[in-house]
C-alpha positions as CSV (number, residue, x, y, z in Angstrom):
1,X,0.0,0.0,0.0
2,X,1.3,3.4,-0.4
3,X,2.8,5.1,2.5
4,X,0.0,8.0,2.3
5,X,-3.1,6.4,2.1
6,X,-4.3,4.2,4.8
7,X,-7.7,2.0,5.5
8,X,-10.1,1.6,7.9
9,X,-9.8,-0.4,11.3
10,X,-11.8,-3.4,11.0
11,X,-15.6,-3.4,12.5
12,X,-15.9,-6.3,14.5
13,X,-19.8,-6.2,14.4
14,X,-19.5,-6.3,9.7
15,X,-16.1,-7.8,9.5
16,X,-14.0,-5.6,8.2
17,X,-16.7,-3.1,6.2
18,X,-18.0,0.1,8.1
19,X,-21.3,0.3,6.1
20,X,-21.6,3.6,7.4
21,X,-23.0,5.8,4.9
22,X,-25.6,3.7,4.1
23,X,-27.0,1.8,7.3
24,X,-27.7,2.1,10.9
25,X,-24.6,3.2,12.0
26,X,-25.1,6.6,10.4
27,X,-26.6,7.7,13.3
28,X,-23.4,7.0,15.5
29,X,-22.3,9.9,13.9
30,X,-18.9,11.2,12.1
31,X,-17.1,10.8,15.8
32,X,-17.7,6.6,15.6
33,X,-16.7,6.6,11.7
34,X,-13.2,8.7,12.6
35,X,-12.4,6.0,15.5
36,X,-11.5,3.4,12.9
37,X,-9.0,5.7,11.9
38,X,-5.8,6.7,12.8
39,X,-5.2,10.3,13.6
40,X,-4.6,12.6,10.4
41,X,-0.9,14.2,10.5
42,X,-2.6,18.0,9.5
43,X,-0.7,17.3,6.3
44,X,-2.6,17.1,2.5
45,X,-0.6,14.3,1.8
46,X,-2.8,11.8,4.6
47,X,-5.6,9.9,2.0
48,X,-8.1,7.0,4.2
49,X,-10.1,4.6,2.6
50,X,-12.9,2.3,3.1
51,X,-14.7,0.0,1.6
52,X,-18.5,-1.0,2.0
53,X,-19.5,-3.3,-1.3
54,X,-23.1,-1.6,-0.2
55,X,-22.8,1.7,-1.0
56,X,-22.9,0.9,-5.0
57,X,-26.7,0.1,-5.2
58,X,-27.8,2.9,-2.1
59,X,-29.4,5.7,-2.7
60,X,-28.4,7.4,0.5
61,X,-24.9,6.6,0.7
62,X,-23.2,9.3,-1.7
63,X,-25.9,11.9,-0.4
64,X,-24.7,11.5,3.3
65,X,-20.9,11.1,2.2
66,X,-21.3,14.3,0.5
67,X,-22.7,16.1,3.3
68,X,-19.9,14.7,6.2
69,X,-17.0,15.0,3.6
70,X,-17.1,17.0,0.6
71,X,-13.8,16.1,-0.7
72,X,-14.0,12.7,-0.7
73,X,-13.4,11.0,-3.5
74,X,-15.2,8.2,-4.0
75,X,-13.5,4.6,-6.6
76,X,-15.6,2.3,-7.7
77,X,-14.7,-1.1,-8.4
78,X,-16.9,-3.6,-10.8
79,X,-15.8,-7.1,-11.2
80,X,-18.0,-9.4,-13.3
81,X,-20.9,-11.2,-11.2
82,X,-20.1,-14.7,-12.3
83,X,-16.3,-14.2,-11.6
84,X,-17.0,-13.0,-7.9
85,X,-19.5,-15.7,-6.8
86,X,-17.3,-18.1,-7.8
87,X,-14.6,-17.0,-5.8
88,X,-17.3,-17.0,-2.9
89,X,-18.7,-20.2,-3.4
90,X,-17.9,-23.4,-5.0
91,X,-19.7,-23.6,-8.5
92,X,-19.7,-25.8,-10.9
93,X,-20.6,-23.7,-14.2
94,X,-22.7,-25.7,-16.7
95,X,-23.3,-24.8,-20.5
96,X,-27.0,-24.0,-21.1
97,X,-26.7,-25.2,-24.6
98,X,-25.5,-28.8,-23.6
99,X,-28.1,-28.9,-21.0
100,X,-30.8,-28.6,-23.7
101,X,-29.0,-30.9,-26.1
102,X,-27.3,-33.7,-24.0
103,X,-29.5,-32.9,-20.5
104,X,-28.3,-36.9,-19.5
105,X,-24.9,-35.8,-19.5
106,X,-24.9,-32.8,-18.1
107,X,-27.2,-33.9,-15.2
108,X,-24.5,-36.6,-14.6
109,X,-22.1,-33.5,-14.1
110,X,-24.3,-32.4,-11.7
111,X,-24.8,-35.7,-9.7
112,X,-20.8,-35.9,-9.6
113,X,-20.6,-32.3,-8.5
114,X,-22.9,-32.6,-5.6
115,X,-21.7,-35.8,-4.6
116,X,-24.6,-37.9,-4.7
117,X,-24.9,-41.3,-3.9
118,X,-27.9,-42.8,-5.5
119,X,-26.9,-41.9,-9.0
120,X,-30.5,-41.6,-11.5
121,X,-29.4,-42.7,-15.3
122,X,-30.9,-39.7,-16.9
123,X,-30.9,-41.5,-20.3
124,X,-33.5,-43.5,-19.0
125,X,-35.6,-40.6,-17.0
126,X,-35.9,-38.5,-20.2
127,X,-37.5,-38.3,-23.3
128,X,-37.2,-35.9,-26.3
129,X,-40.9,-34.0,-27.1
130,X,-40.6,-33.6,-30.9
131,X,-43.8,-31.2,-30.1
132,X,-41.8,-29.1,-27.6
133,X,-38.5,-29.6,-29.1
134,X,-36.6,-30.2,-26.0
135,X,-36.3,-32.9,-23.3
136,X,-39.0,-34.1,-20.8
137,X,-39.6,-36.1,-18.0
138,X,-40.1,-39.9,-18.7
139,X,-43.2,-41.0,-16.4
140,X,-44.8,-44.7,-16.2
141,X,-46.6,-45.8,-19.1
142,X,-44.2,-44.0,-21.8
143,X,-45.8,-40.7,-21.2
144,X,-44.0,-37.6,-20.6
145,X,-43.8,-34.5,-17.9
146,X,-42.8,-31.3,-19.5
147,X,-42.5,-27.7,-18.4
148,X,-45.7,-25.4,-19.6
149,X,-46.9,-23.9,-22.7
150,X,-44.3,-20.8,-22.4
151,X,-41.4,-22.9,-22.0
152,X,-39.5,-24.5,-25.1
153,X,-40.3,-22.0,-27.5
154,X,-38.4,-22.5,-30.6
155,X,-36.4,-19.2,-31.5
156,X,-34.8,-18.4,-35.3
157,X,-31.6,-19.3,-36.2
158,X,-28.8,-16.3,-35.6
159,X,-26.1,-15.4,-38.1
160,X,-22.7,-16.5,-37.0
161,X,-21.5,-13.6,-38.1
């Protein structure tokens, strides 16, 4: 980190987030948000920083940070959705397209992912609707289980190009 700029103390009660501007601890007032810092040398050169992943969708937060420090400057950060839940969770990312076309296999994917014991043969459990154009549920007697009227829809071909 750069010697002039320094972050936040962690809040024990939102790990290390201060959610200040845009919650209940607002109200504590702009003496409880300077405790998590250290005190300011009086020179320009002193920058602090925190970071609250809430203030991006609130409404409040830049009106209150605005009206406690007007020279703040505020960095936003975007990362793609996908790419941050999976470093959150573990997630097994499946192609859409192969689930429509080989559903067997990719639900065998699944099963493996999840860890499951009692593995279903999918190849057996579904049937293709030529009516619906997609895969269904194979129930007793040969008939078939499949999603309702809006689903399935078949869409134009797209150019490649």
């Amino acid at each position: 980190m750069h010697p002039d700029v320094t972050s936040n103390s962690p809040n024990p009660d939102s790990f290390e987030e201060l959610q200040f501007f845009n919650g209940p601890n607002y109200h504590k007032g702009i003496d409880w948000y300077m405790d998590f810092f250290p005190v300011p040398s009086n020179t320009s050169s002193d920058f602090f920083f925190e970071k609250s992943a809430n203030y991006f969708d609130s409404e409040v937060a830049p009106k209150r940070a605005m009206a406690l420090l007007p020279k703040a400057k505020i960095i936003t950060i975007l990362i793609n959705p996908a790419d941050r839940a999976y470093s959150w969770y573990q997630i097994l990312v499946l192609d859409g397209q192969l689930l429509r076309t080989e559903p067997a296999a990719t639900m065998e994917k699944v099963q493996k992912f999840l860890g499951l014991r009692n593995i279903a043969d999918y190849h057996k459990l579904l049937i293709f609707d030529l009516k619906k154009g997609f895969w269904c549920q194979l129930l007793d007697g040969n008939k078939s289980k499949c999603l309702g009227k809006s689903k399935g829809r078949r869409y134009p071909e797209m150019d490649s190009d």
